[in-house]
mmCIF file of the N, C-alpha and C atoms, coordinates in Angstrom:
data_MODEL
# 
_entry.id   MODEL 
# 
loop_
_atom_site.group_PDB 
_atom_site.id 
_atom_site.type_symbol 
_atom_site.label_atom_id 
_atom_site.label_alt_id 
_atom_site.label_comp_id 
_atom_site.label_asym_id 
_atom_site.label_entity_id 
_atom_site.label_seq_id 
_atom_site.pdbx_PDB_ins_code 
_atom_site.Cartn_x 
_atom_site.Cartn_y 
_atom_site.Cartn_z 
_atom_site.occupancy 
_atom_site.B_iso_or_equiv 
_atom_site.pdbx_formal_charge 
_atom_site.auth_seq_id 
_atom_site.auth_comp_id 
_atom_site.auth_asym_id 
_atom_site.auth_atom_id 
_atom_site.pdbx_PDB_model_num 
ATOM 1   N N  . UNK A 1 1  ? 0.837  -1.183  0.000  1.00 0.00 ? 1  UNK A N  1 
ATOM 2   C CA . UNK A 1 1  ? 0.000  0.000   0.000  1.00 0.00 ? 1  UNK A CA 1 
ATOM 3   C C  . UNK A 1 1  ? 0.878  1.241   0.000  1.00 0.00 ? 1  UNK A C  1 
ATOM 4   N N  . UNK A 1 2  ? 0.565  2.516   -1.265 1.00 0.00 ? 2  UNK A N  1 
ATOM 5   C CA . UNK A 1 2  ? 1.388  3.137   -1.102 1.00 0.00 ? 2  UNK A CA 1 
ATOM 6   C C  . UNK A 1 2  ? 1.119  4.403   -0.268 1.00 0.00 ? 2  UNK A C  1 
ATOM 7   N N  . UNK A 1 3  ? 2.128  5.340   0.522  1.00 0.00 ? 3  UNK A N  1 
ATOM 8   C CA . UNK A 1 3  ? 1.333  6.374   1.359  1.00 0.00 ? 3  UNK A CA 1 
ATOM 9   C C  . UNK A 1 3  ? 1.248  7.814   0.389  1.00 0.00 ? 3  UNK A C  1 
ATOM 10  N N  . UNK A 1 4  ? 1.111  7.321   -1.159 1.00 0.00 ? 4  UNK A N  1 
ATOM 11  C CA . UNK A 1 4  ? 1.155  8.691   -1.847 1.00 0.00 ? 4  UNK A CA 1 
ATOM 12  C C  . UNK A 1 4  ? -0.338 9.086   -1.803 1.00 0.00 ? 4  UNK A C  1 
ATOM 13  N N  . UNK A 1 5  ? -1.343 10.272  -1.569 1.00 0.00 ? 5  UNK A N  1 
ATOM 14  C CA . UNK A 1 5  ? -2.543 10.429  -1.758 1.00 0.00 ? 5  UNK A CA 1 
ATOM 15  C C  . UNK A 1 5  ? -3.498 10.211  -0.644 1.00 0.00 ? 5  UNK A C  1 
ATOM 16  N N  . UNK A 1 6  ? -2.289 10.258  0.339  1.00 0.00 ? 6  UNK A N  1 
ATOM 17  C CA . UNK A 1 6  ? -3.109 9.639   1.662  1.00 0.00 ? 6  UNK A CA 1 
ATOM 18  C C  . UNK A 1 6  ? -3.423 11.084  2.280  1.00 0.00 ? 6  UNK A C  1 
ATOM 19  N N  . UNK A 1 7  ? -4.554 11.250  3.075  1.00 0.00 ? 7  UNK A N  1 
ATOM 20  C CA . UNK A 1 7  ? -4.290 12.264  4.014  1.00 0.00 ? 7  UNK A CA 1 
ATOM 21  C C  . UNK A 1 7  ? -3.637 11.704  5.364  1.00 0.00 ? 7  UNK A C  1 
ATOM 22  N N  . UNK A 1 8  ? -2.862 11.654  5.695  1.00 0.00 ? 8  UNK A N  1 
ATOM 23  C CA . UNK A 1 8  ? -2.215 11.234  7.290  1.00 0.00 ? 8  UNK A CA 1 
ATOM 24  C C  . UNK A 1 8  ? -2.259 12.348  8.158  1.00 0.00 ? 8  UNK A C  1 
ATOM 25  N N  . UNK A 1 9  ? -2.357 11.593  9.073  1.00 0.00 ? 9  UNK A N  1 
ATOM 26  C CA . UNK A 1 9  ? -2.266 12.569  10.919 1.00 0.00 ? 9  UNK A CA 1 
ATOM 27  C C  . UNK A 1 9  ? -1.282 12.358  11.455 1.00 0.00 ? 9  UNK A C  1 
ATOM 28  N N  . UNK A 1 10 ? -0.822 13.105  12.433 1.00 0.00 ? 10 UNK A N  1 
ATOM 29  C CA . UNK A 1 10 ? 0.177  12.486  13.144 1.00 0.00 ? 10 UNK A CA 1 
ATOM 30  C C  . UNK A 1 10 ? -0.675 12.268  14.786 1.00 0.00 ? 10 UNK A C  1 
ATOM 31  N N  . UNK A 1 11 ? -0.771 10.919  14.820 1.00 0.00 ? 11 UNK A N  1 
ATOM 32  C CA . UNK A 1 11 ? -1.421 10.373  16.094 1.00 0.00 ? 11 UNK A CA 1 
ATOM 33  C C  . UNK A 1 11 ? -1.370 11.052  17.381 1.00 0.00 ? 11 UNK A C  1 
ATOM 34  N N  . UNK A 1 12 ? -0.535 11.532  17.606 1.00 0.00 ? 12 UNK A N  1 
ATOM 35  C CA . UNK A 1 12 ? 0.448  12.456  18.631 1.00 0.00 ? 12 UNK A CA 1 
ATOM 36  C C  . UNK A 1 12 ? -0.453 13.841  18.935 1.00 0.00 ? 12 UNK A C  1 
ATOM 37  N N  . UNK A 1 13 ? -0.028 14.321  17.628 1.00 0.00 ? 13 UNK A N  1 
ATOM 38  C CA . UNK A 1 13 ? -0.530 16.124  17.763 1.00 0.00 ? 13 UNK A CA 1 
ATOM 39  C C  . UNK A 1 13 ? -1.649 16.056  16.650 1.00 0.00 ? 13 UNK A C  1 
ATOM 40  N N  . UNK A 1 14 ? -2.562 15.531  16.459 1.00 0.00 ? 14 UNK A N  1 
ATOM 41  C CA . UNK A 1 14 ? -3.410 15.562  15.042 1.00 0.00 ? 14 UNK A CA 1 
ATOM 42  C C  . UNK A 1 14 ? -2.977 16.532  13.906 1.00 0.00 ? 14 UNK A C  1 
ATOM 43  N N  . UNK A 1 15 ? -1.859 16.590  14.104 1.00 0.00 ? 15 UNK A N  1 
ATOM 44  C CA . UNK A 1 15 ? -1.652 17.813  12.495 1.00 0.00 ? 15 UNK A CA 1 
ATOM 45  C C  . UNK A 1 15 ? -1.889 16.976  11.600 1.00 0.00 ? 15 UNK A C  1 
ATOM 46  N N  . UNK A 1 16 ? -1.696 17.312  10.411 1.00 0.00 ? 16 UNK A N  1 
ATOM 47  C CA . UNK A 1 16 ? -2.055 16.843  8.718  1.00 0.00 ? 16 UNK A CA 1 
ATOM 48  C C  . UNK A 1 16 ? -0.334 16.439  8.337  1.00 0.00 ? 16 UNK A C  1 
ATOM 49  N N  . UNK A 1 17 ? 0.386  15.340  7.814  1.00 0.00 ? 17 UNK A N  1 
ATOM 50  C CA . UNK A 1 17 ? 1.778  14.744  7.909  1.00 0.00 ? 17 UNK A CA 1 
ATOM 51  C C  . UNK A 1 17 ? 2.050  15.880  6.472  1.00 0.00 ? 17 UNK A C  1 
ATOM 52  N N  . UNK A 1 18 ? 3.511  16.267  6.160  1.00 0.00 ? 18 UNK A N  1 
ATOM 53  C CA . UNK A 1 18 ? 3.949  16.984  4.830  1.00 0.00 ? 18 UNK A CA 1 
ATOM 54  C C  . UNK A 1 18 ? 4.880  16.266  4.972  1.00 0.00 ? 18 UNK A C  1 
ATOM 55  N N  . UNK A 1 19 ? 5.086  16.010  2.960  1.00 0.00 ? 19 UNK A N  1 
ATOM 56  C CA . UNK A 1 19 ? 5.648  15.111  2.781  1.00 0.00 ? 19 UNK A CA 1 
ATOM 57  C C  . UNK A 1 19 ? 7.566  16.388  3.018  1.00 0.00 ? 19 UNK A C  1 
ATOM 58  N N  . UNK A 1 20 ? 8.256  15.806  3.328  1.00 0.00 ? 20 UNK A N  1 
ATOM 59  C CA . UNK A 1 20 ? 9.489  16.219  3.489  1.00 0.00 ? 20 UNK A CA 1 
ATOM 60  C C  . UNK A 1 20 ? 10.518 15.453  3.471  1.00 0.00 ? 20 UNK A C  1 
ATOM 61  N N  . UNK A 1 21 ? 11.562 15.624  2.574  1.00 0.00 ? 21 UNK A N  1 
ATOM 62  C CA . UNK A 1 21 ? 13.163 15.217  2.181  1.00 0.00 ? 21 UNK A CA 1 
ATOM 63  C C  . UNK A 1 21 ? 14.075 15.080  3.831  1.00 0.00 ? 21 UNK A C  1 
ATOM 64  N N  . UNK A 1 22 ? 14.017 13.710  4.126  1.00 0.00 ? 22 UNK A N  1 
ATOM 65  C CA . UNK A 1 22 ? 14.098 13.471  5.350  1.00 0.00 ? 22 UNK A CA 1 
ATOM 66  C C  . UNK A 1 22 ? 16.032 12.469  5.406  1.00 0.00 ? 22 UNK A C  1 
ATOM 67  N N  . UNK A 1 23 ? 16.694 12.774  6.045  1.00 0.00 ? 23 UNK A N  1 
ATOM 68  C CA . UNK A 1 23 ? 17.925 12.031  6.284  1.00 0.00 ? 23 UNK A CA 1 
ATOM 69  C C  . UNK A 1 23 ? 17.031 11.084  7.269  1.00 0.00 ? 23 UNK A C  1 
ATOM 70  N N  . UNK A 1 24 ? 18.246 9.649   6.921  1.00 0.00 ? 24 UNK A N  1 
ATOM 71  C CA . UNK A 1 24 ? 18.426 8.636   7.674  1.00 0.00 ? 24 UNK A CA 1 
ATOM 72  C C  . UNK A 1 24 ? 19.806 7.790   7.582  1.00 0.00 ? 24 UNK A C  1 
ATOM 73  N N  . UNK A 1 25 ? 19.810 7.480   8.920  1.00 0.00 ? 25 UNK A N  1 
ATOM 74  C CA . UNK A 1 25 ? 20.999 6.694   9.056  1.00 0.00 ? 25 UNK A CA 1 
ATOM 75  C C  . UNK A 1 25 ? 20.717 5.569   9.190  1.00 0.00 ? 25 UNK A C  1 
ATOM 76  N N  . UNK A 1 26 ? 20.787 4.415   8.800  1.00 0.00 ? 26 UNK A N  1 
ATOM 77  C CA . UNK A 1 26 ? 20.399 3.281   9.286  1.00 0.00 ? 26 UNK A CA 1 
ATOM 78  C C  . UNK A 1 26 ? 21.775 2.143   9.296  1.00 0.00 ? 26 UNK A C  1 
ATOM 79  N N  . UNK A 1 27 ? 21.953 1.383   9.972  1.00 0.00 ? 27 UNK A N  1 
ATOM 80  C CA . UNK A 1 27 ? 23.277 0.820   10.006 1.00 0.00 ? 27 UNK A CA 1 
ATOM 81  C C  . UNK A 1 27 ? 24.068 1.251   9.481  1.00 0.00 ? 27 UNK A C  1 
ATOM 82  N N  . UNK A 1 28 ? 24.412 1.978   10.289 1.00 0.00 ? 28 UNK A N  1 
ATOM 83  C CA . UNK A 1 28 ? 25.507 3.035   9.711  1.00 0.00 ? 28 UNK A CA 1 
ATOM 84  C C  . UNK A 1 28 ? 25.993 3.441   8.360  1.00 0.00 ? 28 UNK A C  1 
ATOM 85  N N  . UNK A 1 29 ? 24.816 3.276   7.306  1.00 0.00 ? 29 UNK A N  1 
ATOM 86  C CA . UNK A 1 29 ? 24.573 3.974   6.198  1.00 0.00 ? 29 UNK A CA 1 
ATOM 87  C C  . UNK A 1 29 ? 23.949 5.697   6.393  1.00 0.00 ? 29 UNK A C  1 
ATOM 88  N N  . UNK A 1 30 ? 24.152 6.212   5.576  1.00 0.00 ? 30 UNK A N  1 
ATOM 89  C CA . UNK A 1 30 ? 22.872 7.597   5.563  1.00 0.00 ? 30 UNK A CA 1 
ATOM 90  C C  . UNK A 1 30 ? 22.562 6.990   4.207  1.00 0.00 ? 30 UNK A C  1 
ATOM 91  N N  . UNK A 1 31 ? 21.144 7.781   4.260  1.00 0.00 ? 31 UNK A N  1 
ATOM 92  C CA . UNK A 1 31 ? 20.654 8.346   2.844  1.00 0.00 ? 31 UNK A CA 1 
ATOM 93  C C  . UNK A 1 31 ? 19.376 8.960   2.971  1.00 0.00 ? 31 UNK A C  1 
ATOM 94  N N  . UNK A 1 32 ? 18.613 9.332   1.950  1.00 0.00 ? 32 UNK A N  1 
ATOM 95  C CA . UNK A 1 32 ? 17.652 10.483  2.006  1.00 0.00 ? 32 UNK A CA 1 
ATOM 96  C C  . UNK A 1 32 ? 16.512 9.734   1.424  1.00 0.00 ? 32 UNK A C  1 
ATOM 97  N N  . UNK A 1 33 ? 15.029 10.236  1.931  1.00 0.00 ? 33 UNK A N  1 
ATOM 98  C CA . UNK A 1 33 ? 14.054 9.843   0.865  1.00 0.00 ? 33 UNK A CA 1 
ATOM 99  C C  . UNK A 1 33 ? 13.017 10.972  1.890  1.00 0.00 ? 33 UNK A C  1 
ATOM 100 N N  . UNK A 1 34 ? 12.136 10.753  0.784  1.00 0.00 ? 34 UNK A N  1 
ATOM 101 C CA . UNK A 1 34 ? 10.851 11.806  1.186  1.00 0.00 ? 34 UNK A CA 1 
ATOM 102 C C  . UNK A 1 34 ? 9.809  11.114  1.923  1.00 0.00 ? 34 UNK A C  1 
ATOM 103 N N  . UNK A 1 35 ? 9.425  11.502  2.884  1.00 0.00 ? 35 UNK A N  1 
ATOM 104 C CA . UNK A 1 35 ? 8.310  10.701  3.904  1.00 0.00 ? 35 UNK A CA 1 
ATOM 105 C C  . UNK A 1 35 ? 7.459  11.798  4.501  1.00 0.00 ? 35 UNK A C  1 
ATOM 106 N N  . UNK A 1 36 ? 6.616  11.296  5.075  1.00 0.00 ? 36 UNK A N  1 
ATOM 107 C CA . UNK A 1 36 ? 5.671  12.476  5.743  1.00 0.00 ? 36 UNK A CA 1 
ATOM 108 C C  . UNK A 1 36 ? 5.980  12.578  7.218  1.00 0.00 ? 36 UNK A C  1 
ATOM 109 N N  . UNK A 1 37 ? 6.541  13.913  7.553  1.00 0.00 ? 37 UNK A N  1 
ATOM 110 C CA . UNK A 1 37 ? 6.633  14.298  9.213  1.00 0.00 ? 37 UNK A CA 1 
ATOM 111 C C  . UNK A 1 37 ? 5.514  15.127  9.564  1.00 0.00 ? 37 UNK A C  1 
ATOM 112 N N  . UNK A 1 38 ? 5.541  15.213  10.800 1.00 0.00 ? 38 UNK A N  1 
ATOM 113 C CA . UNK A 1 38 ? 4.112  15.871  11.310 1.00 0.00 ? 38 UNK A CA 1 
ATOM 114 C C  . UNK A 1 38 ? 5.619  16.891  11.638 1.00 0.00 ? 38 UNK A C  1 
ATOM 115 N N  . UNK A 1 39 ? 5.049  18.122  11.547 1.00 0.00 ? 39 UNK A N  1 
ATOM 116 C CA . UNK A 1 39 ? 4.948  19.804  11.977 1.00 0.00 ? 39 UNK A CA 1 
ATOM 117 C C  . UNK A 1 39 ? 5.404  19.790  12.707 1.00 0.00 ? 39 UNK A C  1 
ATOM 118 N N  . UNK A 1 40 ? 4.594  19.221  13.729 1.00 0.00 ? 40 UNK A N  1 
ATOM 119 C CA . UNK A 1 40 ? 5.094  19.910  15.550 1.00 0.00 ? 40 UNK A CA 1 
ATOM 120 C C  . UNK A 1 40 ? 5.727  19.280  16.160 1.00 0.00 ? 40 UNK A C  1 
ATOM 121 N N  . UNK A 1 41 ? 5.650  18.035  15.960 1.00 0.00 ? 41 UNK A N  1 
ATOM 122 C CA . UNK A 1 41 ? 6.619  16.964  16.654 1.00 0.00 ? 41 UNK A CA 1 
ATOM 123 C C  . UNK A 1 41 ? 7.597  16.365  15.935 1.00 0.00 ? 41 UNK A C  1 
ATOM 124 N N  . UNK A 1 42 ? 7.790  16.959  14.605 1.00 0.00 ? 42 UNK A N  1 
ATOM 125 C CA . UNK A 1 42 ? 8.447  15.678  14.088 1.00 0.00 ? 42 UNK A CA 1 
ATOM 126 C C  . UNK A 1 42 ? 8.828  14.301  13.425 1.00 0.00 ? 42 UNK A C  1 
ATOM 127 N N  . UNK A 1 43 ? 7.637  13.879  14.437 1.00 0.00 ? 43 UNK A N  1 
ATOM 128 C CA . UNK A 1 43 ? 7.585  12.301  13.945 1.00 0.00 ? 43 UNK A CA 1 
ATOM 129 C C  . UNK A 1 43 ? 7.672  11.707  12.761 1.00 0.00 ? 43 UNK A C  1 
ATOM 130 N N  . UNK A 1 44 ? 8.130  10.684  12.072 1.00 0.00 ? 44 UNK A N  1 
ATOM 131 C CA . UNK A 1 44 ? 8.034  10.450  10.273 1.00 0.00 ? 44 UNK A CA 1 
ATOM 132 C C  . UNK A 1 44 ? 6.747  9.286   10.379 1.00 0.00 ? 44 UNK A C  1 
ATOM 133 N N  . UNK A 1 45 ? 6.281  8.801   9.135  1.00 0.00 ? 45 UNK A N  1 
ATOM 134 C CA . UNK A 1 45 ? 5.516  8.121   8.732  1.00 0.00 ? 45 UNK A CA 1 
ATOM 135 C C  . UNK A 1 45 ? 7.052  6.993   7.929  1.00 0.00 ? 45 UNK A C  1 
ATOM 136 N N  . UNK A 1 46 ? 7.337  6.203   8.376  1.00 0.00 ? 46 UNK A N  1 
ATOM 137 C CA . UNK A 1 46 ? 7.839  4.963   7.188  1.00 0.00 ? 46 UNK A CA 1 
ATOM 138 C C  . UNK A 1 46 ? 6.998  4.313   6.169  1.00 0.00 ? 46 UNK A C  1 
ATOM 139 N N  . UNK A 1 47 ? 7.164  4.753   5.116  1.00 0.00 ? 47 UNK A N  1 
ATOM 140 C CA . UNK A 1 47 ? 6.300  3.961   4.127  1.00 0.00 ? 47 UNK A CA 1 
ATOM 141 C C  . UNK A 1 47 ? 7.113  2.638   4.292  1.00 0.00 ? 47 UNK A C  1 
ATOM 142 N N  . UNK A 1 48 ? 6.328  1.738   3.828  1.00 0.00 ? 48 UNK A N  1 
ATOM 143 C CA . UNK A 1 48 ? 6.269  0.120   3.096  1.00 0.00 ? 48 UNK A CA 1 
ATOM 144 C C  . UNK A 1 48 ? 7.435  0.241   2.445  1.00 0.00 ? 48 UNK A C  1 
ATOM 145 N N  . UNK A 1 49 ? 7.478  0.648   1.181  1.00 0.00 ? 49 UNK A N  1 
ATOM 146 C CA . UNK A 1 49 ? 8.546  0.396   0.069  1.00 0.00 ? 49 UNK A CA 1 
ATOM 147 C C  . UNK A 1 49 ? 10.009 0.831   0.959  1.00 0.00 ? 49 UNK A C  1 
ATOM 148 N N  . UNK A 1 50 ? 9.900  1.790   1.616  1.00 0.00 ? 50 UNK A N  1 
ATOM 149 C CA . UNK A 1 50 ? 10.867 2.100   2.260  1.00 0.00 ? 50 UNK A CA 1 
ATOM 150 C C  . UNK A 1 50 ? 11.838 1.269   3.429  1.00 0.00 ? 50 UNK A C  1 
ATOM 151 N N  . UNK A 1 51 ? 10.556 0.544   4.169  1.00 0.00 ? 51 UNK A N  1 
ATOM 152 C CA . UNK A 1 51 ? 11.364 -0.671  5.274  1.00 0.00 ? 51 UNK A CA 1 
ATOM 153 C C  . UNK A 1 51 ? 11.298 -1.854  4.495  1.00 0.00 ? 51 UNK A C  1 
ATOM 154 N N  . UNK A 1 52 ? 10.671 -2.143  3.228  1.00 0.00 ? 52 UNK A N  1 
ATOM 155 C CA . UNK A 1 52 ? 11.015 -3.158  2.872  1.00 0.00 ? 52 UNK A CA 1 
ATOM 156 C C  . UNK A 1 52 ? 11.714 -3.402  1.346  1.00 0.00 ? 52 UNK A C  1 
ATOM 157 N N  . UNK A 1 53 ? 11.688 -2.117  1.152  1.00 0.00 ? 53 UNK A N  1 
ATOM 158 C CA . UNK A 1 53 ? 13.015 -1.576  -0.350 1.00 0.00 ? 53 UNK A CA 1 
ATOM 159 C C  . UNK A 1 53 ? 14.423 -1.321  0.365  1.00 0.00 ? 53 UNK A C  1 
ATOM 160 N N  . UNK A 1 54 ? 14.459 -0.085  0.594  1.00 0.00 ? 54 UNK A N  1 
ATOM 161 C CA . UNK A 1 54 ? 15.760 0.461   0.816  1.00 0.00 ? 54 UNK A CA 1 
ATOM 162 C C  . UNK A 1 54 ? 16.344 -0.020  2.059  1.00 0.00 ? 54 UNK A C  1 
ATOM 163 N N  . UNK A 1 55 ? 15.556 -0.188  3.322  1.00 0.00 ? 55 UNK A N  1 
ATOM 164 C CA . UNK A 1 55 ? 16.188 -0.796  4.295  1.00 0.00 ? 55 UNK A CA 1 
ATOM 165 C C  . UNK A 1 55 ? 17.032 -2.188  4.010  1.00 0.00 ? 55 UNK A C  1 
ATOM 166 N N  . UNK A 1 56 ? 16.068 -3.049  3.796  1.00 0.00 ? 56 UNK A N  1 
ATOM 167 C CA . UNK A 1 56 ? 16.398 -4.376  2.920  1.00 0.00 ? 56 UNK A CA 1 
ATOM 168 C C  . UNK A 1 56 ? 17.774 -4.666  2.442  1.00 0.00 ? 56 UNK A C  1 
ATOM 169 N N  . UNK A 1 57 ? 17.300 -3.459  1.707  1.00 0.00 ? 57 UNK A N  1 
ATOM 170 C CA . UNK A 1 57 ? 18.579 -3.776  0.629  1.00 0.00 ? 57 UNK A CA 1 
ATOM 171 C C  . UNK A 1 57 ? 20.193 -3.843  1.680  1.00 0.00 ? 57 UNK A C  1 
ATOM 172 N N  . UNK A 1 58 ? 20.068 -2.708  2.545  1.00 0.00 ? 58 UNK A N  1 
ATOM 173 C CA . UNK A 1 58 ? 21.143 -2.722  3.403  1.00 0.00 ? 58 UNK A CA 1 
ATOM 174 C C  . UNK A 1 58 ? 21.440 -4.128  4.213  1.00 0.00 ? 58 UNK A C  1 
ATOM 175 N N  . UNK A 1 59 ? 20.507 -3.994  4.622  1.00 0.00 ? 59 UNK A N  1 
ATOM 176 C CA . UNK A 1 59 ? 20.653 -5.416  5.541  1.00 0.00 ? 59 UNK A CA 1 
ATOM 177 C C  . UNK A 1 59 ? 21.268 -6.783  4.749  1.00 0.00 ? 59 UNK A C  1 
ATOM 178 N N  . UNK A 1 60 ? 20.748 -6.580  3.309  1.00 0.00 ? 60 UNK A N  1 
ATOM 179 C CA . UNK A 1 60 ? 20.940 -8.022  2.462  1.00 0.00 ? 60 UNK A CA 1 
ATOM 180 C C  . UNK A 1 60 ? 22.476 -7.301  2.256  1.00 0.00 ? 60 UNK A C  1 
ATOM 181 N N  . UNK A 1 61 ? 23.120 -6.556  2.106  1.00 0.00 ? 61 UNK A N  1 
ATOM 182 C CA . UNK A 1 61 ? 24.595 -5.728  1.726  1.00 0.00 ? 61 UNK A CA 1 
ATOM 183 C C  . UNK A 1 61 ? 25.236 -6.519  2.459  1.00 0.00 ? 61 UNK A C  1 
ATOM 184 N N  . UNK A 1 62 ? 24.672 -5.927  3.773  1.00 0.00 ? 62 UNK A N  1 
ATOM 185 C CA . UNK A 1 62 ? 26.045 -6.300  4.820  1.00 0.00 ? 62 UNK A CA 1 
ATOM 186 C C  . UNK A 1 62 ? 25.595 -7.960  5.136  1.00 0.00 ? 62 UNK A C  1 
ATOM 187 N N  . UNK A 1 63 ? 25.057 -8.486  5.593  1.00 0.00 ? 63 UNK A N  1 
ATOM 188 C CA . UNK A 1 63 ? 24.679 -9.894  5.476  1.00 0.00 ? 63 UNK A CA 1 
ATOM 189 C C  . UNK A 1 63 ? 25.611 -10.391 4.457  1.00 0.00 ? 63 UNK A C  1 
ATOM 190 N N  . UNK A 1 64 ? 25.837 -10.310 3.450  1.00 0.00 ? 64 UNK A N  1 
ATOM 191 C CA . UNK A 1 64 ? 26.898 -10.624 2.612  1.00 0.00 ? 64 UNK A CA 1 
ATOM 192 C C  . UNK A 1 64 ? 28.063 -10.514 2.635  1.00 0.00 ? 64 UNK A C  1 
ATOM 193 N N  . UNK A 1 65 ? 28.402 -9.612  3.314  1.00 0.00 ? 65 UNK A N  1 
ATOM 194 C CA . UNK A 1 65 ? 29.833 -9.192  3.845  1.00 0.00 ? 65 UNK A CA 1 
ATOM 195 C C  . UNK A 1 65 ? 30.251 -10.233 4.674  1.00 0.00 ? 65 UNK A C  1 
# 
């Protein structure tokens, strides 16, 4: 399911989520992708494709190593 077209909340503070160009580090990789944070707090939304695309992929990297 994708989160493009969604209206999202952020559970927290009910704001409306904007999508925003967000850093991440994840095993000690960085890289960037666009996700929805809420305003006031912060918080991100992880899409799907994202913990199970790009994360993935890292994990299957170093697993190989």
């Amino acid at each position: 399911m994708s989160t493009e077209g969604k209206n999202w909340k952020c559970a927290k503070c009910d704001k409306q989520l904007v999508l925003k160009n967000t850093n991440f580090f994840y095993l000690g990789h960085k890289f960037t992708y666009d996700v929805y944070n809420c305003p006031q707090c912060g918080k991100v939304l992880i899409p799907r494709e994202l913990a199970e695309g790009r994360m993935a992929e890292l994990e299957e990297a170093l697993e190989d190593k």
